[in-house]
mmCIF file of the C-alpha atoms, coordinates in Angstrom:
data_MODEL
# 
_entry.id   MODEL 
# 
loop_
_atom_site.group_PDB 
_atom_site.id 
_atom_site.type_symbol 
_atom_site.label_atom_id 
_atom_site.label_alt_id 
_atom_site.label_comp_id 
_atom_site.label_asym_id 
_atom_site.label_entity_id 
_atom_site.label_seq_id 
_atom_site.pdbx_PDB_ins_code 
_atom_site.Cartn_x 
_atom_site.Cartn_y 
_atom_site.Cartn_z 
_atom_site.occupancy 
_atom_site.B_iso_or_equiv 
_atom_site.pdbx_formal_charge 
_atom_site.auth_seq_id 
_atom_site.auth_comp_id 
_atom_site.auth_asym_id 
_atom_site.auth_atom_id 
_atom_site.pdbx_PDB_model_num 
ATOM 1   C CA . UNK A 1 1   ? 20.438  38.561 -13.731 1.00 0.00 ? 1   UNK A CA 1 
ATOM 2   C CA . UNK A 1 2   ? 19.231  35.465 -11.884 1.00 0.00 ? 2   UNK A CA 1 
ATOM 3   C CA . UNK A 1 3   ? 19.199  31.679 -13.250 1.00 0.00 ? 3   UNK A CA 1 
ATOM 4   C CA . UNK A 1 4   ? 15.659  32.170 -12.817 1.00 0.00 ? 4   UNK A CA 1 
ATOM 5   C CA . UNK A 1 5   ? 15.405  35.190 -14.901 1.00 0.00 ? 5   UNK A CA 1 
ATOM 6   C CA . UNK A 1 6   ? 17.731  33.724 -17.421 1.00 0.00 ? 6   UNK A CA 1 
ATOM 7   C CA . UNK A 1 7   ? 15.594  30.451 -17.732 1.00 0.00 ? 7   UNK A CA 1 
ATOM 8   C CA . UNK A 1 8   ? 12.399  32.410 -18.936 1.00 0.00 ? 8   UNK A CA 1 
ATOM 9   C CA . UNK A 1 9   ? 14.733  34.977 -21.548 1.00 0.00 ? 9   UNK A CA 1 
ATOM 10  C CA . UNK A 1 10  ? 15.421  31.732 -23.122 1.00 0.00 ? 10  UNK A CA 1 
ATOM 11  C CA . UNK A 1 11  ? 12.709  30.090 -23.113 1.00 0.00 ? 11  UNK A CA 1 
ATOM 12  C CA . UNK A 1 12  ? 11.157  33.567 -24.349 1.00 0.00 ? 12  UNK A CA 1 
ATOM 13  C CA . UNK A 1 13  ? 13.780  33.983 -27.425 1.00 0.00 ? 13  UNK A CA 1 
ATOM 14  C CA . UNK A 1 14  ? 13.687  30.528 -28.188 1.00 0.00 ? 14  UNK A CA 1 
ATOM 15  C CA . UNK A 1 15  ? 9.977   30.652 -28.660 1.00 0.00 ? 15  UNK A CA 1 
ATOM 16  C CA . UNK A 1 16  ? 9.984   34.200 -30.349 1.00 0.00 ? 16  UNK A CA 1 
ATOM 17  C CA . UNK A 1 17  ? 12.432  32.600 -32.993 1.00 0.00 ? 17  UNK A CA 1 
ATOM 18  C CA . UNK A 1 18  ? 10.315  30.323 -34.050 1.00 0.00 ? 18  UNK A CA 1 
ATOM 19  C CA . UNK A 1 19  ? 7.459   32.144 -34.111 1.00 0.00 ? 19  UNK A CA 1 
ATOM 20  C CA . UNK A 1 20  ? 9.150   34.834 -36.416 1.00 0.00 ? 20  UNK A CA 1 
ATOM 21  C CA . UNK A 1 21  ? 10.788  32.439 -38.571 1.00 0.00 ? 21  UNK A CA 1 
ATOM 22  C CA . UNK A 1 22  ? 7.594   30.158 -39.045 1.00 0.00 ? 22  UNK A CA 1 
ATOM 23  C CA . UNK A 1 23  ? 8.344   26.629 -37.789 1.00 0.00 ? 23  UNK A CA 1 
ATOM 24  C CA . UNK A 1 24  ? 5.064   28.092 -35.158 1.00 0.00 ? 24  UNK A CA 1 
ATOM 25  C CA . UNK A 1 25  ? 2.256   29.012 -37.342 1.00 0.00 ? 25  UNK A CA 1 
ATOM 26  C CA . UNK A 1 26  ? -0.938  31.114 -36.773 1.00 0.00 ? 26  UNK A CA 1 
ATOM 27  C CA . UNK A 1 27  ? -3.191  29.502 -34.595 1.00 0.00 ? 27  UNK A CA 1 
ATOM 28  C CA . UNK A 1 28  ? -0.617  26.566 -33.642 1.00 0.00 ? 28  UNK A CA 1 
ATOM 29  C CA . UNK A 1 29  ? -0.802  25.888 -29.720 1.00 0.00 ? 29  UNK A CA 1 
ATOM 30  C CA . UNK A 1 30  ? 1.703   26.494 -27.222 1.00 0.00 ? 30  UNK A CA 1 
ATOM 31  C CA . UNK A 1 31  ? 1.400   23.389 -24.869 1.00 0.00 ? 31  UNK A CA 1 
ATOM 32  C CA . UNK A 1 32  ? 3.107   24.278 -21.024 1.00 0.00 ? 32  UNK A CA 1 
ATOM 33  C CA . UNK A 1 33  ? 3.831   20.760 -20.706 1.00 0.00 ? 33  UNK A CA 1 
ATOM 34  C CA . UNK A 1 34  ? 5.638   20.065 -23.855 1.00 0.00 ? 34  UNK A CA 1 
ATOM 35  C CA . UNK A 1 35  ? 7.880   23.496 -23.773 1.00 0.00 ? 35  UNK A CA 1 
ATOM 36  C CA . UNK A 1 36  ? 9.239   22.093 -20.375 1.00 0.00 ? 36  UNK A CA 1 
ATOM 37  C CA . UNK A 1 37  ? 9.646   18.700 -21.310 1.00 0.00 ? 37  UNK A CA 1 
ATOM 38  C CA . UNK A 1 38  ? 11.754  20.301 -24.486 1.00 0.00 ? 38  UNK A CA 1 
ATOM 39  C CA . UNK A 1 39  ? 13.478  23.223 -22.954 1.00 0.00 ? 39  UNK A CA 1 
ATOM 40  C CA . UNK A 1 40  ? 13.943  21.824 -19.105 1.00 0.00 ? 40  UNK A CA 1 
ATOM 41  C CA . UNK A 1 41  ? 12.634  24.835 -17.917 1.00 0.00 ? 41  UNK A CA 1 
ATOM 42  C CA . UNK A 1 42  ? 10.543  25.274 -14.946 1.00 0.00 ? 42  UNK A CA 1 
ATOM 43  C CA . UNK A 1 43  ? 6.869   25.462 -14.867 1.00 0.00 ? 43  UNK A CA 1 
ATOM 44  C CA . UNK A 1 44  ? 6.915   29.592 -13.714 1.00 0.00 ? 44  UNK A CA 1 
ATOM 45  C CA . UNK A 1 45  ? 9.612   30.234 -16.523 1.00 0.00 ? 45  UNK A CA 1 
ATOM 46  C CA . UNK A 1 46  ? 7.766   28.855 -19.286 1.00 0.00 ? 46  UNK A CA 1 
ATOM 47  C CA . UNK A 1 47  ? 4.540   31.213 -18.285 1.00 0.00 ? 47  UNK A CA 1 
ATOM 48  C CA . UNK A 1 48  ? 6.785   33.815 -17.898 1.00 0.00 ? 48  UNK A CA 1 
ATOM 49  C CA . UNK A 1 49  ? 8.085   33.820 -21.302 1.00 0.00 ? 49  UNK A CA 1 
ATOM 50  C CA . UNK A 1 50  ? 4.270   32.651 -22.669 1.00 0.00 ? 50  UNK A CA 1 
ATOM 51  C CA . UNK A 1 51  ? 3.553   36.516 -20.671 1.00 0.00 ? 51  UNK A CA 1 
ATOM 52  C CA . UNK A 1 52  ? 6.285   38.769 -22.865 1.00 0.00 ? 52  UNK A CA 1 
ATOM 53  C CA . UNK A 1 53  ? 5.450   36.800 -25.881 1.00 0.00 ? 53  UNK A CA 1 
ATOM 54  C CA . UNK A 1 54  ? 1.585   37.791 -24.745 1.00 0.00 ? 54  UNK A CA 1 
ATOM 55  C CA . UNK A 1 55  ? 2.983   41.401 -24.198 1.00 0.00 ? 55  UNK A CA 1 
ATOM 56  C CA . UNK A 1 56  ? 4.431   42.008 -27.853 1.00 0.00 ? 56  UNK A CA 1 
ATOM 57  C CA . UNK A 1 57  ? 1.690   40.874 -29.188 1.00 0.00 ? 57  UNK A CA 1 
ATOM 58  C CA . UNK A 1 58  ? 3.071   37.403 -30.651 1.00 0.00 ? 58  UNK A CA 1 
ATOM 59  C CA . UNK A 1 59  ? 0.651   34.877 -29.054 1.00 0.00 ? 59  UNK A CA 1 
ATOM 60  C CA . UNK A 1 60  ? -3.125  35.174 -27.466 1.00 0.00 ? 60  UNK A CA 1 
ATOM 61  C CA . UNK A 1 61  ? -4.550  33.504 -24.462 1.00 0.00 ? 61  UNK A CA 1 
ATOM 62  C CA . UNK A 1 62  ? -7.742  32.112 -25.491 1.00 0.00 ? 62  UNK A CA 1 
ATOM 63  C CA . UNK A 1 63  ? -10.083 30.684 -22.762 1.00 0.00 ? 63  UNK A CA 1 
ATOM 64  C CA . UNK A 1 64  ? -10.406 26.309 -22.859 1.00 0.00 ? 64  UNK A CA 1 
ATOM 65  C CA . UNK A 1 65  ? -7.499  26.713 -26.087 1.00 0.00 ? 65  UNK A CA 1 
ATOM 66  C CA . UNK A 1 66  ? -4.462  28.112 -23.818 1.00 0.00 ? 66  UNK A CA 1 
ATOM 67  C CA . UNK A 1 67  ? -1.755  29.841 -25.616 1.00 0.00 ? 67  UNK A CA 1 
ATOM 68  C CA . UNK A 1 68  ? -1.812  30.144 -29.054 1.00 0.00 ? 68  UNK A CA 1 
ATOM 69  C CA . UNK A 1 69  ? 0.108   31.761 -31.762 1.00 0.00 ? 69  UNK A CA 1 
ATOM 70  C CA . UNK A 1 70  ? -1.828  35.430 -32.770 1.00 0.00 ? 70  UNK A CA 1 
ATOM 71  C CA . UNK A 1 71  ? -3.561  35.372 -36.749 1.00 0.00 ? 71  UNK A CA 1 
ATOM 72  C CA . UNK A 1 72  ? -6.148  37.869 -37.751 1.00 0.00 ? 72  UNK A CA 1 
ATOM 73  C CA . UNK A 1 73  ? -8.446  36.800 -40.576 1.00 0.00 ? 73  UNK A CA 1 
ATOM 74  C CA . UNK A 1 74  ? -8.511  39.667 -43.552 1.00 0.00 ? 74  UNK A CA 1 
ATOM 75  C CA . UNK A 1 75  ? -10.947 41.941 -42.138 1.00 0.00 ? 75  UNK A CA 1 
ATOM 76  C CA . UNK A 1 76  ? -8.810  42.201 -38.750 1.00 0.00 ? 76  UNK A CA 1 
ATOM 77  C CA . UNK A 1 77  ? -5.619  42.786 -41.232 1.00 0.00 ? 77  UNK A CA 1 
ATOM 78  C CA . UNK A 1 78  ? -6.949  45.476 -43.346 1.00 0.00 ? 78  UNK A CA 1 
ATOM 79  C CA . UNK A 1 79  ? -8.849  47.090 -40.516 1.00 0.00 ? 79  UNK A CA 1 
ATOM 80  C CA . UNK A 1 80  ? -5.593  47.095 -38.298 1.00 0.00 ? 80  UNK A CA 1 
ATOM 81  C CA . UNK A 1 81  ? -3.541  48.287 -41.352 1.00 0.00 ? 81  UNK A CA 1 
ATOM 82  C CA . UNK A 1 82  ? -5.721  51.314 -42.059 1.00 0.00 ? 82  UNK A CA 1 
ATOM 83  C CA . UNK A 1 83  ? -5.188  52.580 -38.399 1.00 0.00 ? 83  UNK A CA 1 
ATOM 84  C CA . UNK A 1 84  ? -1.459  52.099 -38.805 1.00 0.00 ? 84  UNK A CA 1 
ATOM 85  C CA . UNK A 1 85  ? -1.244  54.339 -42.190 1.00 0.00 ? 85  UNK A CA 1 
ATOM 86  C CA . UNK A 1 86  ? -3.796  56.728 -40.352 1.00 0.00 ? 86  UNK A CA 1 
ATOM 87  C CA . UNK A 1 87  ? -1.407  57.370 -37.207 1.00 0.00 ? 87  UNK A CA 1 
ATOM 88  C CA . UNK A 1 88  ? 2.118   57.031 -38.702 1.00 0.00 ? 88  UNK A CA 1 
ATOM 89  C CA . UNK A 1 89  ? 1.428   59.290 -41.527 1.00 0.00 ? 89  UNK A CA 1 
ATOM 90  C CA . UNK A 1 90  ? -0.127  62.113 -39.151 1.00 0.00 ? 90  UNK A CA 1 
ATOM 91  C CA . UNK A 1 91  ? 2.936   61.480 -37.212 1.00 0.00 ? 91  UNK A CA 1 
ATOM 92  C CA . UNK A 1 92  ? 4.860   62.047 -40.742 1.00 0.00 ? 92  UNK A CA 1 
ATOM 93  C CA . UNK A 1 93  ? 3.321   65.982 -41.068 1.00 0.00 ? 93  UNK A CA 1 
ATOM 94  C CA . UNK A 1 94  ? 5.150   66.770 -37.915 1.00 0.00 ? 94  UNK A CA 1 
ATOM 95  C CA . UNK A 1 95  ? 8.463   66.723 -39.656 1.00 0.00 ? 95  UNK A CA 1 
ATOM 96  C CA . UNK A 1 96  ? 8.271   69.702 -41.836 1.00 0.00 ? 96  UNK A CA 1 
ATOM 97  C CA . UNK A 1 97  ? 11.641  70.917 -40.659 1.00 0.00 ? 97  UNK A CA 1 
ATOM 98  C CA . UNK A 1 98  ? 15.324  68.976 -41.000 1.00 0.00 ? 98  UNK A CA 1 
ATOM 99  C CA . UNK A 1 99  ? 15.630  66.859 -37.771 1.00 0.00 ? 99  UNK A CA 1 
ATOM 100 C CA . UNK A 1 100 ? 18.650  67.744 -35.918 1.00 0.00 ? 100 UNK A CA 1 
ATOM 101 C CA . UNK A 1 101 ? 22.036  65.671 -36.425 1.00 0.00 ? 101 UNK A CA 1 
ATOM 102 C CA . UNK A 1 102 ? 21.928  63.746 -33.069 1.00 0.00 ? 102 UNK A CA 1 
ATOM 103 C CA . UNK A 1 103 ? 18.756  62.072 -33.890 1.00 0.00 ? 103 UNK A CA 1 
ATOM 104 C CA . UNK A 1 104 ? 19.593  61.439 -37.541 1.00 0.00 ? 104 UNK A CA 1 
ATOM 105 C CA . UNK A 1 105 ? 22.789  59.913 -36.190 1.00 0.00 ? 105 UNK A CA 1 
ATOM 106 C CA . UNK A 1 106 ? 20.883  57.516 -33.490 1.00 0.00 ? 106 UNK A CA 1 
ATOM 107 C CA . UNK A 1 107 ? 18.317  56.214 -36.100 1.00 0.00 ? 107 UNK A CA 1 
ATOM 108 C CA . UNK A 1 108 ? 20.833  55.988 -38.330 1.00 0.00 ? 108 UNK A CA 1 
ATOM 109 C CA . UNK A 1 109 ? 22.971  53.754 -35.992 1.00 0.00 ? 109 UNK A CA 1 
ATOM 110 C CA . UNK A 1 110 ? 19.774  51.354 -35.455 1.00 0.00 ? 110 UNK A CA 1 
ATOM 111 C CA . UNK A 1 111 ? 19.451  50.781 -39.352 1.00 0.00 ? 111 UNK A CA 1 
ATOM 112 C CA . UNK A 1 112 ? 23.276  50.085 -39.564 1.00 0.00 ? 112 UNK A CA 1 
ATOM 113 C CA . UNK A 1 113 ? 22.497  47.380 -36.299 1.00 0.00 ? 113 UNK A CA 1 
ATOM 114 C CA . UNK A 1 114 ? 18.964  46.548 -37.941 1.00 0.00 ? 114 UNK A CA 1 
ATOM 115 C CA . UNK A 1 115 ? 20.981  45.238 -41.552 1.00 0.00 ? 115 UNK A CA 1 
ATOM 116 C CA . UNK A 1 116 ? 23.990  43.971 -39.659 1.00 0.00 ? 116 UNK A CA 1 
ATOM 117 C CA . UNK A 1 117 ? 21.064  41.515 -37.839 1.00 0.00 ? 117 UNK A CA 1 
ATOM 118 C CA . UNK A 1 118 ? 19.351  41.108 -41.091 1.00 0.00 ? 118 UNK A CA 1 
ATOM 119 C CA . UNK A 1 119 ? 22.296  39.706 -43.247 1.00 0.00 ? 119 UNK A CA 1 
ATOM 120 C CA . UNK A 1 120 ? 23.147  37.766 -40.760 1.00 0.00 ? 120 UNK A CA 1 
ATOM 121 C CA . UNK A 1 121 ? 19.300  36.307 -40.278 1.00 0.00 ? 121 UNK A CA 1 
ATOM 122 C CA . UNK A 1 122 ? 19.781  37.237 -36.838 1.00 0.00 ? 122 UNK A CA 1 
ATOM 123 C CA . UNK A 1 123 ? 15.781  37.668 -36.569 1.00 0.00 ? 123 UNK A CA 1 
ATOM 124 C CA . UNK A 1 124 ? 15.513  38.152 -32.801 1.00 0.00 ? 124 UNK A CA 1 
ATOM 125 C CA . UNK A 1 125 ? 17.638  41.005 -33.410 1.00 0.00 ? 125 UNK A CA 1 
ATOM 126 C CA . UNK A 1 126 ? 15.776  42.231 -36.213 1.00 0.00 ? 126 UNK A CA 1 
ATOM 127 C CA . UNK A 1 127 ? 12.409  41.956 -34.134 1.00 0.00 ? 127 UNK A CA 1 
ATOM 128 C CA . UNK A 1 128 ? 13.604  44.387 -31.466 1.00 0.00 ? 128 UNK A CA 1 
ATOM 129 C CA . UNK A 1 129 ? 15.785  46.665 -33.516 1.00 0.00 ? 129 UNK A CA 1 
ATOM 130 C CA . UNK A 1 130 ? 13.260  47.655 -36.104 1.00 0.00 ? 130 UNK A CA 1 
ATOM 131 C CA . UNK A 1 131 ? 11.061  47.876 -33.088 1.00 0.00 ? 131 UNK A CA 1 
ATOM 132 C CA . UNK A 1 132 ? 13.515  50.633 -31.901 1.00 0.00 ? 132 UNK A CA 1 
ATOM 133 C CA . UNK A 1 133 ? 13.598  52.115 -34.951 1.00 0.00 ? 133 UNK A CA 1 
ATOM 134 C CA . UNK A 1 134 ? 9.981   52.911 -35.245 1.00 0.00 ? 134 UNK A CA 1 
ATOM 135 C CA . UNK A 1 135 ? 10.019  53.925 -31.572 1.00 0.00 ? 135 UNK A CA 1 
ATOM 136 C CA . UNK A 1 136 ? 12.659  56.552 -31.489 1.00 0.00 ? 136 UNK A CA 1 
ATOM 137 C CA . UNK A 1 137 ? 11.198  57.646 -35.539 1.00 0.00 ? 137 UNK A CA 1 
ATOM 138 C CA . UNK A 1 138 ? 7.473   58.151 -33.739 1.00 0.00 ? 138 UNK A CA 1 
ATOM 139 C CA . UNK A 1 139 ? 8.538   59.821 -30.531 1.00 0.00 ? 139 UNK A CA 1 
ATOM 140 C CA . UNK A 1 140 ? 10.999  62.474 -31.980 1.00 0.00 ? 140 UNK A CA 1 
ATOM 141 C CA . UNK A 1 141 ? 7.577   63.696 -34.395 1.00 0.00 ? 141 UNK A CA 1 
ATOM 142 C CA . UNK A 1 142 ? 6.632   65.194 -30.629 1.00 0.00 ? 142 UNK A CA 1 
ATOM 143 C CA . UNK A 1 143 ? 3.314   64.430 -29.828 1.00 0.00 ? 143 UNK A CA 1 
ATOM 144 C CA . UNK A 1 144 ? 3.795   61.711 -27.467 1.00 0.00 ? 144 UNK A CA 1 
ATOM 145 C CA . UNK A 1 145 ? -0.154  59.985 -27.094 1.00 0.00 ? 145 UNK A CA 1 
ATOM 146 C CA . UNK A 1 146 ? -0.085  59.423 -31.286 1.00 0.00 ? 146 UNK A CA 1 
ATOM 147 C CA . UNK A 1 147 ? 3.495   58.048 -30.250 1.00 0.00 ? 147 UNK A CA 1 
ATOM 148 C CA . UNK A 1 148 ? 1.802   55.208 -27.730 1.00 0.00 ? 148 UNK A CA 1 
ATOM 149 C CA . UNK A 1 149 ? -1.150  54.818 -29.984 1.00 0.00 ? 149 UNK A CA 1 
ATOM 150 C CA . UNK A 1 150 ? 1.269   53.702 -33.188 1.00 0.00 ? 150 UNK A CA 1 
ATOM 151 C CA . UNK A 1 151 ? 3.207   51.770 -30.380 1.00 0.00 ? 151 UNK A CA 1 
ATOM 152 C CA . UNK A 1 152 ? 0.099   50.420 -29.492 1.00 0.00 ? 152 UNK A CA 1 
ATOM 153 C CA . UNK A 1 153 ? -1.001  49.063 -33.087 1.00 0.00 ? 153 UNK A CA 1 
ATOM 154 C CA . UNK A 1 154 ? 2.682   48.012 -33.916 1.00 0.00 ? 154 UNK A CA 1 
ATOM 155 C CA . UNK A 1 155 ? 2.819   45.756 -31.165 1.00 0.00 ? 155 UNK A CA 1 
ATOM 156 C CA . UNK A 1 156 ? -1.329  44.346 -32.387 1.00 0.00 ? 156 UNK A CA 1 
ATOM 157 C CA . UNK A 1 157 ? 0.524   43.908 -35.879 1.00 0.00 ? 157 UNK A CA 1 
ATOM 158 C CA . UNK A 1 158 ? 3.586   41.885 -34.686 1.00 0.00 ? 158 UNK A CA 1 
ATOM 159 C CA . UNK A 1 159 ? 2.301   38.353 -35.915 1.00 0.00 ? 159 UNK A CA 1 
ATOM 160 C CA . UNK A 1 160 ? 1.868   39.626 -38.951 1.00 0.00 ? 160 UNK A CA 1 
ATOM 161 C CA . UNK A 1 161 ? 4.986   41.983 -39.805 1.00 0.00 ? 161 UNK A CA 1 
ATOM 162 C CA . UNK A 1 162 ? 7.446   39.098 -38.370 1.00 0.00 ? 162 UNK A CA 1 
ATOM 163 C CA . UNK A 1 163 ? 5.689   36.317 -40.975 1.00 0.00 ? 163 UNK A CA 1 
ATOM 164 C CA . UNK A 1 164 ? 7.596   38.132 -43.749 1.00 0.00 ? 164 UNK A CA 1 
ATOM 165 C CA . UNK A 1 165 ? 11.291  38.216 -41.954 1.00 0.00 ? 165 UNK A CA 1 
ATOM 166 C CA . UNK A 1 166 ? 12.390  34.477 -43.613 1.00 0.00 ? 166 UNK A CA 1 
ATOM 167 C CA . UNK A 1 167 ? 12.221  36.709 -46.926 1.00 0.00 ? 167 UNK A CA 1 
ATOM 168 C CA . UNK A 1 168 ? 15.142  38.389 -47.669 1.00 0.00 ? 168 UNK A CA 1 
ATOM 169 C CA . UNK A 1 169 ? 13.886  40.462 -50.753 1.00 0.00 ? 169 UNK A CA 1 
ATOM 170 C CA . UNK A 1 170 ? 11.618  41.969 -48.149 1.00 0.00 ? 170 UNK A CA 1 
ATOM 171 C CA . UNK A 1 171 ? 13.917  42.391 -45.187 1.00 0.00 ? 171 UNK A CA 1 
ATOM 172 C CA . UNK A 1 172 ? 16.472  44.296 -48.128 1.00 0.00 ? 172 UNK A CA 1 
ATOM 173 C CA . UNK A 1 173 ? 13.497  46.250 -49.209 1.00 0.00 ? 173 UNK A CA 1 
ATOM 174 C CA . UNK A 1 174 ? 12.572  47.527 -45.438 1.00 0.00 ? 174 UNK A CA 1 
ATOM 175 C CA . UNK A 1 175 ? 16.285  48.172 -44.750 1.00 0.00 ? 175 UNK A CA 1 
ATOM 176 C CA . UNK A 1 176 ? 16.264  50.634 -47.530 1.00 0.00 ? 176 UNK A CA 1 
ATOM 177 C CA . UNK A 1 177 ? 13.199  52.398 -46.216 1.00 0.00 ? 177 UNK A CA 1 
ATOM 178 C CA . UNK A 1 178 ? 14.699  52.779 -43.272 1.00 0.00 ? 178 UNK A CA 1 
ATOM 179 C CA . UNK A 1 179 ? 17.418  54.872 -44.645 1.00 0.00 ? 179 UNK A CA 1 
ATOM 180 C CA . UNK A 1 180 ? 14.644  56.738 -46.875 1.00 0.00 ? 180 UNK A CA 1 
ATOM 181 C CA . UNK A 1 181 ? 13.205  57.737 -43.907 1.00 0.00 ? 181 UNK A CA 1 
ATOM 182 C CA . UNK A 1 182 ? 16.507  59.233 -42.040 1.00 0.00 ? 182 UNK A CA 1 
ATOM 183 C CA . UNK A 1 183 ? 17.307  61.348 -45.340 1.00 0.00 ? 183 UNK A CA 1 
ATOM 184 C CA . UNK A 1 184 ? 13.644  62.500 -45.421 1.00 0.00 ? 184 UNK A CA 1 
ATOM 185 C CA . UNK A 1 185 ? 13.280  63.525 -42.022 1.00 0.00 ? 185 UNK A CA 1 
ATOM 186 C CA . UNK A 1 186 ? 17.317  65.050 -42.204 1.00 0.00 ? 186 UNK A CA 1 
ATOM 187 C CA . UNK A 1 187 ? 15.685  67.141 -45.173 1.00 0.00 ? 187 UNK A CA 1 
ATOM 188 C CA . UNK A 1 188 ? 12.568  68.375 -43.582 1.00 0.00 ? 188 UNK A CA 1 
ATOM 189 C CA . UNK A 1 189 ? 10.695  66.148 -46.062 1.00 0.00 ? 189 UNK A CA 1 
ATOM 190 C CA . UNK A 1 190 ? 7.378   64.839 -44.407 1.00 0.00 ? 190 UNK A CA 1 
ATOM 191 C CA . UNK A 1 191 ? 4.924   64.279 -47.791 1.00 0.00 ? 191 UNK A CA 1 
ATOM 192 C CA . UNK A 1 192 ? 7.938   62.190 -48.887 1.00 0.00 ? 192 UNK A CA 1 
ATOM 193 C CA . UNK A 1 193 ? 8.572   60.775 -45.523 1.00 0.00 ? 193 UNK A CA 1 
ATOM 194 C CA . UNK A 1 194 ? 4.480   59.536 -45.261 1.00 0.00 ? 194 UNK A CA 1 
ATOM 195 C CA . UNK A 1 195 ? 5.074   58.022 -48.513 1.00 0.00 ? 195 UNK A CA 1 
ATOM 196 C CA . UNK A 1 196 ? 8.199   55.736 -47.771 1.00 0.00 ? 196 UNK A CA 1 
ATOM 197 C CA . UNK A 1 197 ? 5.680   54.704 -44.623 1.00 0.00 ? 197 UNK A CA 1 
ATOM 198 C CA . UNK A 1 198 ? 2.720   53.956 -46.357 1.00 0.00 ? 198 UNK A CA 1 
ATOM 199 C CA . UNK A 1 199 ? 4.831   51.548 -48.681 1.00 0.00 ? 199 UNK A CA 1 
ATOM 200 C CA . UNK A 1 200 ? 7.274   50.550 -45.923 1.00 0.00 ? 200 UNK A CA 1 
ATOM 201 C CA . UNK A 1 201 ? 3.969   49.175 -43.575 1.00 0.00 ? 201 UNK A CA 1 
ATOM 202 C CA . UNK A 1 202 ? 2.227   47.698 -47.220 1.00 0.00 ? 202 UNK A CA 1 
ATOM 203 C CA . UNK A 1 203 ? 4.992   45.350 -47.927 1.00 0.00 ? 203 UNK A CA 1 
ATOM 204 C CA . UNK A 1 204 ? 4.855   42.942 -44.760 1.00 0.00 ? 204 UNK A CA 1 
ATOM 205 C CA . UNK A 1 205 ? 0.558   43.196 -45.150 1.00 0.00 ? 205 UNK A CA 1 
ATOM 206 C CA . UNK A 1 206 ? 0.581   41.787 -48.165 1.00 0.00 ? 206 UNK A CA 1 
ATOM 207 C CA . UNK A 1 207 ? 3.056   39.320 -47.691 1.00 0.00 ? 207 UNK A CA 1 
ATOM 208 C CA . UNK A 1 208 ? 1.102   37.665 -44.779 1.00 0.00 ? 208 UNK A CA 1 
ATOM 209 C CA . UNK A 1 209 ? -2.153  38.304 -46.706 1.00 0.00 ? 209 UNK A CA 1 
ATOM 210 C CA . UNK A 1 210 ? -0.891  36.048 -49.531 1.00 0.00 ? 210 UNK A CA 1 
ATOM 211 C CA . UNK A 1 211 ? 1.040   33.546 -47.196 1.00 0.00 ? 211 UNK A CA 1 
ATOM 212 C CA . UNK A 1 212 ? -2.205  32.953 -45.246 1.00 0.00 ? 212 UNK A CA 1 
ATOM 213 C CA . UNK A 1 213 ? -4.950  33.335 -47.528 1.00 0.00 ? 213 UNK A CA 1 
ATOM 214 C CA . UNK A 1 214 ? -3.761  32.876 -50.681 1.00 0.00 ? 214 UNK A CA 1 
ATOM 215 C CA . UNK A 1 215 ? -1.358  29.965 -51.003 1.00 0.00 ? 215 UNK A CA 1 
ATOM 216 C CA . UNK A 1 216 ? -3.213  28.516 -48.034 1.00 0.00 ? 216 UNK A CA 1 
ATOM 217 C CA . UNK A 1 217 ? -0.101  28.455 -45.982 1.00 0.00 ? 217 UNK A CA 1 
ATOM 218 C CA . UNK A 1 218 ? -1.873  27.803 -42.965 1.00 0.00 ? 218 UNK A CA 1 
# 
């Protein structure tokens, strides 16, 4: 890996941190300028981190605003939410039979990393891991275009599933589910398995529904 490349991961983790842990709110501007001033990185590294934060869904380009952190008002959230449900509990049918043992053991080796990261507030980690997770979960139901499309709306949802990693009731909460779902799909349990994901996607929803709207966070 080059200096080059290295400069941008940085600046590109750096910025995803505090995105995901809140100190960069909905709507808050990403100035060029300022980043570099800050970080010491180069002009081309700080766009190229402000174009995988872009990719994952974290921040917007907006034209005459520049980069800015991604928020949805309510409408956007429910809307987005109902798709989400839709697609991940179709994908839930396809796993009327027990999975076999190597993919219960992979998914099950991404939880373990997924809570190691968690308990240790290591929320980079927990970004990409539970991203994994959901990946690997979604692909193995077989049908690989509802796979993209719930990739798809996972990655629209980012901004507002990482606003509830600060709380640790929730992050405990979501590691459980993720070991729900592994013992579901081990026992050829899909009505059970669609109902751990129709809670498991709820919980972050209405966390950044009350954050936001309610208690007028931002």
């Amino acid at each position: 890996m080059s200096d080059q490349t290295k400069n941008w991961d940085a600046v590109y983790r750096d910025l995803q941190r505090q995105i995901i842990a809140g100190q960069l709110r909905p709507r808050e501007r990403l100035v060029e300028d300022e980043i570099i001033e800050r970080t010491g990185a180069t002009r081309h590294a700080v766009r190229r981190a402000f174009d995988e934060l872009e990719r994952v869904g974290l921040v917007v380009r907006q034209p005459n605003k520049g980069v800015q952190v991604r928020d949805y008002s309510i409408a956007e959230v429910e809307e987005l939410y109902e798709i989400r449900e839709c697609l991940e509990t179709r994908a839930a049918t396809h796993f009327d039979r027990p999975a076999g043992p190597e993919l219960v053991s992979q998914l099950t080796d991404i939880a373990t990393r997924h809570r190691e990261a968690s308990r240790d507030q290591r929320y980079g980690e927990v970004f990409s891991l539970n991203n994994v997770f959901h990946e690997v979960l979604y692909r193995a139901a077989g049908n690989q275009q509802l796979a993209d499309a719930i990739l798809h709306y996972t990655f629209a949802t980012h901004p507002i599933r990482t606003r509830a990693f600060p709380s640790e009731e929730l992050r405990e909460i979501a590691i459980g589910e993720h070991f729900d779902m592994i013992d579901a799909i081990a026992r050829g349990a899909p009505d059970e398995l669609a109902s751990i994901i129709r809670k498991h996607i709820q919980g972050p929803k209405e966390f950044y529904l009350k954050a936001t709207y309610i208690q007028g966070a931002i």
